[in-house]
C-alpha positions in Angstrom: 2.4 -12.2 -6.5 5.1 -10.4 -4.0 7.3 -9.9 -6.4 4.5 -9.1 -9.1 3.4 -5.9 -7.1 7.9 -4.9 -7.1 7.8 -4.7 -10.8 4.7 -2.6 -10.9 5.2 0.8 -12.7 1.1 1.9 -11.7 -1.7 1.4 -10.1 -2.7 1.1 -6.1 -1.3 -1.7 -3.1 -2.3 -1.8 0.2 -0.4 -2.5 2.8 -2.3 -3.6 6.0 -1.8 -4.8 10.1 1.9 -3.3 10.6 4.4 -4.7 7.5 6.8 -2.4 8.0 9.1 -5.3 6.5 7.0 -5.6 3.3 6.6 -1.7 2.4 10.3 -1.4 3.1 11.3 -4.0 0.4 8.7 -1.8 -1.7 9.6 1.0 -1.6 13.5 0.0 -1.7 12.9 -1.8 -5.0 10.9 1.1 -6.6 13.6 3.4 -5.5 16.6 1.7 -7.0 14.2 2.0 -10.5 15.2 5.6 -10.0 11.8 6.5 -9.1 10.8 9.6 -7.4 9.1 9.0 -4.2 7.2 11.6 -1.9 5.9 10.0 1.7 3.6 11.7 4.3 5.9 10.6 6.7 8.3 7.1 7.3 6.9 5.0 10.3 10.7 2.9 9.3 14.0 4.1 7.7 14.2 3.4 3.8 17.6 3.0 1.8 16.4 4.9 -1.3 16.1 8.5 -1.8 12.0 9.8 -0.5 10.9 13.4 -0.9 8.8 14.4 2.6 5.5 15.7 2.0 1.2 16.2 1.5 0.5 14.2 -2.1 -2.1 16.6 -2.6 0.4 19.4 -3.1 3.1 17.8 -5.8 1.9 16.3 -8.9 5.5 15.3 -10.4 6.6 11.9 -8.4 6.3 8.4 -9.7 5.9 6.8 -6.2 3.4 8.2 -3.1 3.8 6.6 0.1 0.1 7.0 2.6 0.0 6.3 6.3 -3.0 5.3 7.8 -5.8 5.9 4.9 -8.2 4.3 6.4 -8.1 5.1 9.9 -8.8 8.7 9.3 -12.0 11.2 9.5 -14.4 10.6 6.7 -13.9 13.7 4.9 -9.9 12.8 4.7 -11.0 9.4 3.5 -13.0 11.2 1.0 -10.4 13.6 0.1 -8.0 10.8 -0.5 -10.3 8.6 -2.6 -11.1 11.8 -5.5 -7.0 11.8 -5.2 -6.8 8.5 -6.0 -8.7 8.5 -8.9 -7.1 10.8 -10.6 -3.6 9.7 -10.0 -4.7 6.2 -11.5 -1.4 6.4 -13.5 1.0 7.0 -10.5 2.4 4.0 -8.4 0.9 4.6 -4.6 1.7 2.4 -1.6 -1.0 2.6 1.0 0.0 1.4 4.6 -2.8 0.9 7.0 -1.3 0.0 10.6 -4.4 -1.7 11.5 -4.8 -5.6 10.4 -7.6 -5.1 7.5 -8.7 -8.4 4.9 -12.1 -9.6 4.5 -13.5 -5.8 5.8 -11.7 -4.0 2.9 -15.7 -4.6 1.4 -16.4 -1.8 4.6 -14.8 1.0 2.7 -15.2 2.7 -0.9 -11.2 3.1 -1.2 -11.6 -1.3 -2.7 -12.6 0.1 -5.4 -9.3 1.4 -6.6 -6.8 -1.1 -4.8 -5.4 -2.7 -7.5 -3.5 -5.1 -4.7 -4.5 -6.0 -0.8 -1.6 -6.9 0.8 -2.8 -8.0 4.4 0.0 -9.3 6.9 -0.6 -10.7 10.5 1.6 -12.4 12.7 0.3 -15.0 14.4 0.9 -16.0 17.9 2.2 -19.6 17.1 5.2 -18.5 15.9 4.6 -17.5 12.6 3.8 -14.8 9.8 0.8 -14.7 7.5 1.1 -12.7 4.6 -2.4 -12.5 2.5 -1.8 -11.4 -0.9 -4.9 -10.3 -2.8 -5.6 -8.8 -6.5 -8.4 -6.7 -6.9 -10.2 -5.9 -10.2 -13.4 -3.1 -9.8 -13.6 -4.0 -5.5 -13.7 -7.7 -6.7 -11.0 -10.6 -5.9 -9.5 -12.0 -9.1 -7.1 -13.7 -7.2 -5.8 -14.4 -4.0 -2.5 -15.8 -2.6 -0.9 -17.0 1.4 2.5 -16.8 2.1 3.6 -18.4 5.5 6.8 -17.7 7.0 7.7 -19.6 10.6 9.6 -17.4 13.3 
C-alpha cells in the first residue's frame, strides 16, 4: 500500500505522529513525475523542486503539502476542509506532527482522506507504520509495516 499511495495522481493522504522520512519519499517521488508542488512550509529538506506558499491562494499545482491540519483552531480546520472538497482532483499530502489512528473518527477531515498513514516509533527498538485506506470516513483496508532499529 506504500508504494500504492507514490503512484497516486489524486486524491488525499495523511501523514501522522512525525514521518518526516515517509513524506519525504512522497513528495520526492511526486516531484521527479514533474509535478508542481506548493508547501505551507518544509518541517525537512526535499530533493525536488516545491513552490512556498498559502494553498488557498494558487489554484494551478498538482501537489499541496499541509502542516499540522489538525492541530489548528476550528475555524482553520473548517477553512481547510471546504478547501479540500473542492480540490478533490489535486494530489494533497497532509502531515499532522502529532501521532493520530483510531481518533481520525474525532474529526470531519476522515471524510476526505482517501489514505491514513499513521507512523509511531516504538520504544523497543522499532518503527510501526499503520497504513490505512479510507472510502466515505470508513476503513476498506488496513495494512502494518514494522521496521526494527
Amino acid at each position: 500500500m506504500l508504494k500504492e499511495i507514490a503512484e497516486l495522481n489524486s486524491g488525499v493522504v495523511l501523514i501522522t505522529g512525525d514521518g518526516k522520512r515517509l513524506a519525504k519519499i512522497y513528495l520526492d517521488a511526486w516531484s521527479k513525475r514533474t509535478k508542481a508542488i506548493l508547501v505551507e512550509y518544509l518541517p525537512f529538506q526535499v530533493d525536488g523542486e516545491v513552490y512556498i506558499g498559502s494553498p488557498y491562494e494558487g489554484r494551478d499545482f498538482d501537489v499541496y503539502f499541509i502542516v499540522n491540519p489538525l492541530s489548528r483552531s476550528k475555524a482553520e480546520r473548517e477553512k481547510l476542509h471546504r478547501w479540500l472538497e473542492q480540490n478533490r482532483d489535486k494530489l494533497i499530502l497532509l502531515y499532522e506532527t502529532k501521532y493520530v489512528k483510531d481518533s481520525i473518527t474525532r474529526y470531519p477531515i476522515r471524510e476526505l482522506i482517501d489514505y491514513l498513514v499513521a507512523y509511531k516509533r516504538e520504544t523497543v527498538g522499532f518503527e510501526r507504520v499503520d497504513v490505512i485506506r479510507l472510502e466515505n470516513g470508513r476503513v476498506v483496508e488496513s495494512k502494518t509495516y514494522i521496521r526494527r532499529s
